[in-house]
Structure formats: C-alpha cells, structure tokens
C-alpha atoms as one frame of an Amber mdcrd trajectory, in Angstrom:
protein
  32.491 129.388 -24.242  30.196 131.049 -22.182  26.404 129.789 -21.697  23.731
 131.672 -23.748  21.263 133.112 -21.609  19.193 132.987 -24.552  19.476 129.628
 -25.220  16.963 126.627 -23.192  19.527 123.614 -22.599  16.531 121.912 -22.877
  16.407 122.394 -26.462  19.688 121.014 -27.031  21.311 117.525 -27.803  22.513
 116.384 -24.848  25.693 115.232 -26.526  26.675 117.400 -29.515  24.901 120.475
 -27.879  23.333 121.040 -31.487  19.905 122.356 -31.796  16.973 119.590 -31.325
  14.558 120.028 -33.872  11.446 122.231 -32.602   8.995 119.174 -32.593  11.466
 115.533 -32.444   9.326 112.826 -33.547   8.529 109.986 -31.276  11.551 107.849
 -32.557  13.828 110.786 -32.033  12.683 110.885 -28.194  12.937 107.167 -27.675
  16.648 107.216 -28.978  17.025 109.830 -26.476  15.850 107.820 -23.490  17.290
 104.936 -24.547  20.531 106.587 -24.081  19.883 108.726 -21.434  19.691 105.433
 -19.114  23.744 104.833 -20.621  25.170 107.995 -19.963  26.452 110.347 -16.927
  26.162 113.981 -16.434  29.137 115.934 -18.108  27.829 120.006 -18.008  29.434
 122.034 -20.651  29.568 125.973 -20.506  27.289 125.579 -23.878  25.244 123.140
 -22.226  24.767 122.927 -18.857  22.675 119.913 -19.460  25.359 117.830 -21.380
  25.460 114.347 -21.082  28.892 112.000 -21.659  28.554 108.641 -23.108  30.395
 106.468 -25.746  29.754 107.009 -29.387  28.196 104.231 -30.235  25.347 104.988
 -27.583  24.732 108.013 -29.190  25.757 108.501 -32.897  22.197 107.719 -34.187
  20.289 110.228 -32.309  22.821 113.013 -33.361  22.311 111.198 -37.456  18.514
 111.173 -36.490  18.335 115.111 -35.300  20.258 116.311 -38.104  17.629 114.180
 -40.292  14.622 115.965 -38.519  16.215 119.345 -38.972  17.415 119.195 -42.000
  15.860 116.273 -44.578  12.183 116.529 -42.906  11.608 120.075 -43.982  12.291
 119.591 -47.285  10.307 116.335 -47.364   7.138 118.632 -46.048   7.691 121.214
 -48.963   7.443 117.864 -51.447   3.970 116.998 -50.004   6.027 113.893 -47.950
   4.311 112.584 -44.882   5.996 113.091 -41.550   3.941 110.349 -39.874   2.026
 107.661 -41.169  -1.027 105.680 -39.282   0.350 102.388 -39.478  -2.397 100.849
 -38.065  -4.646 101.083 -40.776  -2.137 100.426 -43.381  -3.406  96.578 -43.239
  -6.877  97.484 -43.951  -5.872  99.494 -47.277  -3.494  96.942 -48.430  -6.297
  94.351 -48.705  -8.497  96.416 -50.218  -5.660  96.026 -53.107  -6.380  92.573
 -53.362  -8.313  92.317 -56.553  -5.914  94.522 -58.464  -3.124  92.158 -57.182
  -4.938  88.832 -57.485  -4.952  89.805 -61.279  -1.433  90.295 -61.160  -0.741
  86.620 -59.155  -2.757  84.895 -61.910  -1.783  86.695 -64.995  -5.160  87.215
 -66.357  -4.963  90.954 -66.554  -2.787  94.092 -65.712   0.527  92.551 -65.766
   1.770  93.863 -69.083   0.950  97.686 -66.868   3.226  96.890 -64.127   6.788
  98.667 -64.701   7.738  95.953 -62.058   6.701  92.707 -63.702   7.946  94.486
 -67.719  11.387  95.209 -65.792  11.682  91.395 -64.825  10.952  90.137 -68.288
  12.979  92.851 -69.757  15.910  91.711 -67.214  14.927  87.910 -68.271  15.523
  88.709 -72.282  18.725  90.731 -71.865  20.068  88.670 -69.040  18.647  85.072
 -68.748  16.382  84.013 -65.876  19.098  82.793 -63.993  20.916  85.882 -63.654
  17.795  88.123 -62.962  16.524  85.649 -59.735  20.320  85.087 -58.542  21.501
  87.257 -55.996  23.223  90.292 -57.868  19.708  89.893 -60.078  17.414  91.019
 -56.461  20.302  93.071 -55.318  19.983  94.997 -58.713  16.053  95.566 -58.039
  16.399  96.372 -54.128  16.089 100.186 -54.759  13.567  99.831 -57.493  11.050
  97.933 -55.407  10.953 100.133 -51.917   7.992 101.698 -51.168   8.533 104.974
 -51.006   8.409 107.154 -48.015   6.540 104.205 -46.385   9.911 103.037 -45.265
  11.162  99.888 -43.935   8.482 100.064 -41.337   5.676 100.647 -44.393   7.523
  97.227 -46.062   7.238  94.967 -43.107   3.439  95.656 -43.039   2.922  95.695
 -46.365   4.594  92.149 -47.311   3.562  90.634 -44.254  -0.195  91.590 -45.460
   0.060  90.547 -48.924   1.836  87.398 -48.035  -0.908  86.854 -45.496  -3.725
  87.484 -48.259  -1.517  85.417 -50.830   0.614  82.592 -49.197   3.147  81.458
 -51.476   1.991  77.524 -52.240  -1.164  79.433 -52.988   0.703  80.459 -56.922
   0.811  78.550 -59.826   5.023  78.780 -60.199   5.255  77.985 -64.441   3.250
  81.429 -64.115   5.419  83.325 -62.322   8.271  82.199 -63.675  11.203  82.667
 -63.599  10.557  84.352 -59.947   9.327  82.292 -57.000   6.352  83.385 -55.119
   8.454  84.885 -52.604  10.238  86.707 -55.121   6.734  87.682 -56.751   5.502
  89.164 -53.701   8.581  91.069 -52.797   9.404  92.623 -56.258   6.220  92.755
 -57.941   2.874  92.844 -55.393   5.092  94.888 -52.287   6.033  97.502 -54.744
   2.481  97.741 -56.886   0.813  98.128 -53.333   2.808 100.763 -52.890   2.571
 102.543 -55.703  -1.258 102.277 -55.169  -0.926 103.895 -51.854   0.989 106.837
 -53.061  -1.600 106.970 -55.662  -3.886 107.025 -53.189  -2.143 109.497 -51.012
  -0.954 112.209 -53.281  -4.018 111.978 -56.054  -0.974 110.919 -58.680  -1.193
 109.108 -61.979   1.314 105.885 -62.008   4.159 107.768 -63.202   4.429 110.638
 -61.084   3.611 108.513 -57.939   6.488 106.086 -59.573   8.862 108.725 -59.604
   7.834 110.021 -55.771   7.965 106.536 -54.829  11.779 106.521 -56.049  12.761
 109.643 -54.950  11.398 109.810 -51.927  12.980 105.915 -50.321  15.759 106.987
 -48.687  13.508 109.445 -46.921  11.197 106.316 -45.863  13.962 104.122 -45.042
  15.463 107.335 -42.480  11.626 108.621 -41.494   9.929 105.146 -40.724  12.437
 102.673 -39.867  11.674  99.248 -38.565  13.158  99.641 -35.150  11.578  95.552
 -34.388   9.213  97.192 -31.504   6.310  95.113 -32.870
C-alpha cells in the first residue's frame, strides 16, 4: 500500500489509520493523548504517522471515532446536542425544585409522572418486594436515563437533587414501597430530565419522553462520566 499524497496523516487514527472525524470532540482528543504517552512509533505506508500499542490502550478511541463519525451525525439531524454546558446544568436543576418538591410530598403531580404510575403499576402486578429488589431497579435502569444528558448529565443531576432533597429529609410510608434513594434515582433524576428536554427541544411530555428514550445510548456514548471531576 502506497501512501496517498492526498491524504494528511494528520487526519488519521494513529492506530487503525481510519479517518478521524473532521472536528473530534474534546474527549476524543484526550483518549488520544492519553495513549499517545503508551505507545511507540510504528510508520505504515498508509500512515506514515502510525503509532503501535496494545489493544487495550487503544480500543476505545478507535469505538469513540467510529461514534463521532458515524452515530453523531445522525444525532445532529434529530436536533441531539453534541455538547452540553455542564456547568450550568446545577442552576436549571434547582430551578425544578418546586415541581419536584410536589412530587417528594405527594400533594400534587404524581398521578402525571409516567415514572411514579410505572412503579405502582409494577407494585400491583408484581408486589413491592419484587419491584424495589434488584431485578425490580435493573428492570427500570433504561427507563429512568436521562436522555442524551448521559452518564455525565446523571451524576450532576442526582447529585443536585439529592443535594436539594437529602434522603432523611422524606416521609418513607409516602414513598413507599421505594426508599428515598430509590425515589430520587427513579422518579425525581428522570422527571428532571424530562423537564430539561422539555426545556431544550420546546416538546410536550410525550415526545420529549420518547427523545429521552431513544436518544440514551447516545448520552451514555456522547457524555460519559470519565470521573475527571
């Protein structure tokens, strides 16, 4: 294989010699670095530029530049944010805190959240113990993430709400059969959420239900929580 004058090495994976996407996102660039420092130069006729390393130092940025290339465009053409400004994420979640107050004490606006009606529906057809034992939260993992806010959008978002609502703050025979930490994670994370899409996209409940579902994997892939802080 000959080199292609054409082609800038530079805009190649230094491992795969597969396009990089156009633009890599800052996570993309920092798994590059990362294993930059853990490889040694190995110049292909492709790619001049090519780097040698073991798989594992590698595998995820070739998994994340396929993502960007591939997944990211179509996210765009869905109206799916390609970055988020996490740093004021805080700020809107606790200006949810009256509509989820209402929901911790039960006075109002429970019976409209899909989230609370799917526990008690899980409760009637199941029994309580069933729907707070581990297959129960296993079974409402996927209905409960937030949407292209990914893991990194969850972290922020719990840690806020369980911030603005510690748990020995609930009355438990209220939220029962679910503890408070099982409240906030499967009822307030998710209805925050679902406010912000709302928020984001102009959407009714349902529709921003539905992008909330379809687009989590995207989230979880897109805004990962990589434990930087």
């Amino acid at each position: 294989v000959l080199v292609d004058s054409t082609v800038d090495p530079s805009t190649l994976c230094p491992y795969c010699d597969e396009p990089l996407p156009p633009s890599p996102t800052p996570h993309l660039q920092s798994l590059l670095a990362a294993a930059k420092r853990k490889s040694y130069p190995e110049p292909r006729p492709g790619n001049p530029r090519g780097l040698k390393a073991p798989l594992p130092t590698f595998i995820t940025i070739c998994q994340r530049h396929q993502f960007e290339a591939l997944e990211m465009p179509k996210a765009k053409k869905r109206g799916w944010p390609t970055s988020i400004d996490f740093s004021k994420l805080r700020t809107r979640v606790e200006k949810l805190a009256p509509r989820l107050r209402d929901l911790v004490t039960g006075q109002r606006g429970r019976e409209e959240s899909m989230f609370w009606n799917h526990v008690v529906k899980e409760v009637r057809a199941m029994g309580s113990r069933a729907v707070v034992g581990v297959k129960g939260q296993f079974d409402s993992f996927s209905k409960t993430q937030p949407g292209y806010y990914g893991e990194l959008g969850s972290m922020v978002i719990h840690q806020t709400i369980y911030n603005l609502f510690p748990p020995s703050s609930f009355d438990a025979d209220s939220i029962s059969p679910l503890t408070p930490t099982e409240f906030i994670q499967r009822i307030l994370v998710p209805e925050a959420a679902l406010a912000l899409i709302m928020e984001d996209m102009g959407f009714d409940r349902e529709h921003a239900a539905i992008t909330m579902r379809e687009s989590a994997a995207y989230g979880v892939a897109m805004f990962p929580d990589t434990g930087d802080g």
